[in-house]
C-alpha positions in Angstrom: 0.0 0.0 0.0 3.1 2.2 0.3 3.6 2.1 -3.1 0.4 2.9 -4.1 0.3 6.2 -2.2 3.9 7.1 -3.0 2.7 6.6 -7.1 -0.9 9.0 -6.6 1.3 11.3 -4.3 4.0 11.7 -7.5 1.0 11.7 -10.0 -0.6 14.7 -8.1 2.1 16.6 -7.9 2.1 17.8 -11.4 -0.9 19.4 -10.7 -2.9 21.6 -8.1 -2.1 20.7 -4.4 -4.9 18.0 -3.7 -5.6 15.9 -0.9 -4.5 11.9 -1.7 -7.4 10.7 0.4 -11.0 11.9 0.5 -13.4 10.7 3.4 -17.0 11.1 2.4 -19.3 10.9 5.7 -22.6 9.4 5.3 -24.9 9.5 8.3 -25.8 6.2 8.2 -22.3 4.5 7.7 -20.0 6.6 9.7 -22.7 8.0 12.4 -19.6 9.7 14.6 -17.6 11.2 11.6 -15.6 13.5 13.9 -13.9 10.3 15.4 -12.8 9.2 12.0 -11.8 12.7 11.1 -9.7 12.3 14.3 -7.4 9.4 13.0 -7.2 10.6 9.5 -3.5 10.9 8.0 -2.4 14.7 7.9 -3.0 16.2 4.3 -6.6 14.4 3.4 -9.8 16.0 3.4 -13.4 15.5 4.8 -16.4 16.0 2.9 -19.1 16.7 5.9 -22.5 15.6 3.9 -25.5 17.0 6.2 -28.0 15.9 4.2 -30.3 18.7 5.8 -29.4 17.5 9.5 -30.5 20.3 12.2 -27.1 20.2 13.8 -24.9 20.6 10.7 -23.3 23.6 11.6 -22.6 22.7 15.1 -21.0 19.3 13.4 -19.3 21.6 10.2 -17.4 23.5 13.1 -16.6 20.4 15.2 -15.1 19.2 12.1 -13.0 22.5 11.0 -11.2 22.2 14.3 -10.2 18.6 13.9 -9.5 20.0 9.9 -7.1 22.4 11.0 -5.9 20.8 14.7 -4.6 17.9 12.2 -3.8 19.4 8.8 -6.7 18.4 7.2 -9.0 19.9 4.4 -12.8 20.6 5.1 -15.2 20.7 2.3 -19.2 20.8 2.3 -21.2 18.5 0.8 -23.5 20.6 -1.6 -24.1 23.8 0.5 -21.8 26.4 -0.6 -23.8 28.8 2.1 -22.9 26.6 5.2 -19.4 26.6 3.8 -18.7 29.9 3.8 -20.7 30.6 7.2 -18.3 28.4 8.9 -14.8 29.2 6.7 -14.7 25.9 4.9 -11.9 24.9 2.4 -14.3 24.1 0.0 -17.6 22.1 -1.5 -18.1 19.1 -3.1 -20.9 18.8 -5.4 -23.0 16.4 -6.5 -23.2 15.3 -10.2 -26.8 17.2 -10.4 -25.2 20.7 -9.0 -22.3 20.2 -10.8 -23.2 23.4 -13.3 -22.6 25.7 -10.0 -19.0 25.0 -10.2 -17.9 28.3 -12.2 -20.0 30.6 -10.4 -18.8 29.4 -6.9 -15.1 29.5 -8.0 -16.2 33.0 -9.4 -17.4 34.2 -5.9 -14.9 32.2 -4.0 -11.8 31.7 -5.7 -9.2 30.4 -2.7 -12.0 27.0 -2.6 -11.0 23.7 -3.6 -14.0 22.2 -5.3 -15.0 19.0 -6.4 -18.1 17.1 -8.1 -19.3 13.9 -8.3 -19.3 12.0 -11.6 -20.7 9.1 -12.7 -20.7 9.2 -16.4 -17.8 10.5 -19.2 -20.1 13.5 -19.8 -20.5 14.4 -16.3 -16.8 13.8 -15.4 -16.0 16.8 -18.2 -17.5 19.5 -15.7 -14.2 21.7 -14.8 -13.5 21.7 -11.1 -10.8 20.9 -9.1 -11.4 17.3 -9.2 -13.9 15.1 -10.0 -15.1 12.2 -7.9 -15.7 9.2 -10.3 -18.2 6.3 -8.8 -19.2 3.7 -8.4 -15.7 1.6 -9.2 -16.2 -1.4 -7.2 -19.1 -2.9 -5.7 -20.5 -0.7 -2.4 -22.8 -0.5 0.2 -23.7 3.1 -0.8 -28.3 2.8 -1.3 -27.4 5.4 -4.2 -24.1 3.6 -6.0 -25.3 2.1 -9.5 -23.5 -0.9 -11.4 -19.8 -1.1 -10.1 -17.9 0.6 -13.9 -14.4 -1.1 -13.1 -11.2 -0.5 -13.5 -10.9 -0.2 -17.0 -14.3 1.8 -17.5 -12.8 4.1 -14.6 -9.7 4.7 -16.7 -11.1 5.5 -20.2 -13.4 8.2 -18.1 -10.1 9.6 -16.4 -8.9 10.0 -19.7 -12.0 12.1 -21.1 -12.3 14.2 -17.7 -11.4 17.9 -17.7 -10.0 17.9 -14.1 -7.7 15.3 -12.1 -10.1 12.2 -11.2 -10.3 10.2 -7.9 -11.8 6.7 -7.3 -15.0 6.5 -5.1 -17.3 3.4 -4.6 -16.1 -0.5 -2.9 -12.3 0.9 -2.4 -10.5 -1.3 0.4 -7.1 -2.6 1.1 -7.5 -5.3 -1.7 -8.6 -3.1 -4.5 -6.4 0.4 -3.7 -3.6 -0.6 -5.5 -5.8 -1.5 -9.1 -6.4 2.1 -9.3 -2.5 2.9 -10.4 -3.0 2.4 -13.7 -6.0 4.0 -14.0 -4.7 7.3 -13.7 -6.6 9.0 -10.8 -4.8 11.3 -8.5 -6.2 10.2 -5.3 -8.9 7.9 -3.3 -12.0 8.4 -2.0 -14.5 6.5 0.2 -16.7 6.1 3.5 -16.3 3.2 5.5 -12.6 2.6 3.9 -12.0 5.2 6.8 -13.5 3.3 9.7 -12.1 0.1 9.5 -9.6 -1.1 12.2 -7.5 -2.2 9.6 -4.4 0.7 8.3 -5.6 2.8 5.5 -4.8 2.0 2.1 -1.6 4.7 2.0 -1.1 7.7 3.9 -1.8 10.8 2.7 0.3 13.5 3.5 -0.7 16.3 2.0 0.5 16.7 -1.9 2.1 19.2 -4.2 
């Protein structure tokens, strides 16, 4: 798993600064996300996804102090407002509000922001990275039919921005996304397993 990491790290380094790992919380799946922000390796990034929850701005700033306690990156699932309210490092979007992307840099140029991607034609949206899923099979309710590796690689190919792998990633299938050529991994219970992460992910660039 090393040399998986050490390969995305080099690979994202000839581009923007971006986080090698991306943990997704899901309210369901990872119920206390601020515990697995807590063990995360120094340089990845949380995406906090509210999903209209009444506390998610007393959870958003629980999170920014782990974020910046541990070196971390703090983006907000699909609520540009909450993000700015609490000084966010970004958003992440979902495929569907993907078109927002320019006008959000536009108003906010320091943020780092991503969209989801599930398709060639959605993964051409420009943003600072695009999160292509499903790869492998997942427990997601929402993921569709796993697209594989090689699917997963002919959409990195078409995407506008630098791509990372979402969707059944674990510590037997990290290290088939090297040849794919996506700059990073991303995932929700890949975080809160006992077992180490799939590489470390000091902070790129």
């Amino acid at each position: 798993m090393a040399r998986t990491g050490a390969c995305l790290r080099r690979r994202a380094r000839q581009r923007k600064p971006l986080p090698a790992l991306l943990y997704f919380t899901d309210p369901q799946r990872t119920p206390d996300p601020e515990a697995v922000a807590a063990r995360l390796p120094k340089g990845s990034a949380i995406v906090y996804r509210a999903f209209g929850a009444p506390d998610a701005e007393t959870v958003a700033l629980c999170l920014k102090a782990i974020a910046r306690r541990r070196g971390l990156k703090l983006l907000i699932g699909a609520d540009e407002a909450l993000a700015a309210r609490i000084g966010a490092d970004g958003v992440h979007l979902p495929e569907r509000l993907a078109s927002r992307a320019a006008r959000i840099r536009a108003k906010h140029p320091a943020w780092l922001i991503t969209a989801a991607a599930h398709s060639p034609r959605a993964a051409r949206v420009r943003v600072d990275a695009v999160v292509i899923s499903a790869i492998f099979p997942s427990n997601s309710p929402s993921a569709g039919k796993p697209l594989g590796t090689i699917r997963l690689a002919q959409i990195v190919r078409l995407a506008k921005s630098p791509a990372y792998a979402l969707g059944g990633v674990s510590q037997n299938t990290a290290a088939r996304l090297l040849a794919t050529g996506v700059v990073g991994i991303a995932g929700v219970e890949l975080f809160t397993a006992r077992s180490p992460l799939p590489f470390r992910g000091e902070r790129v660039g």
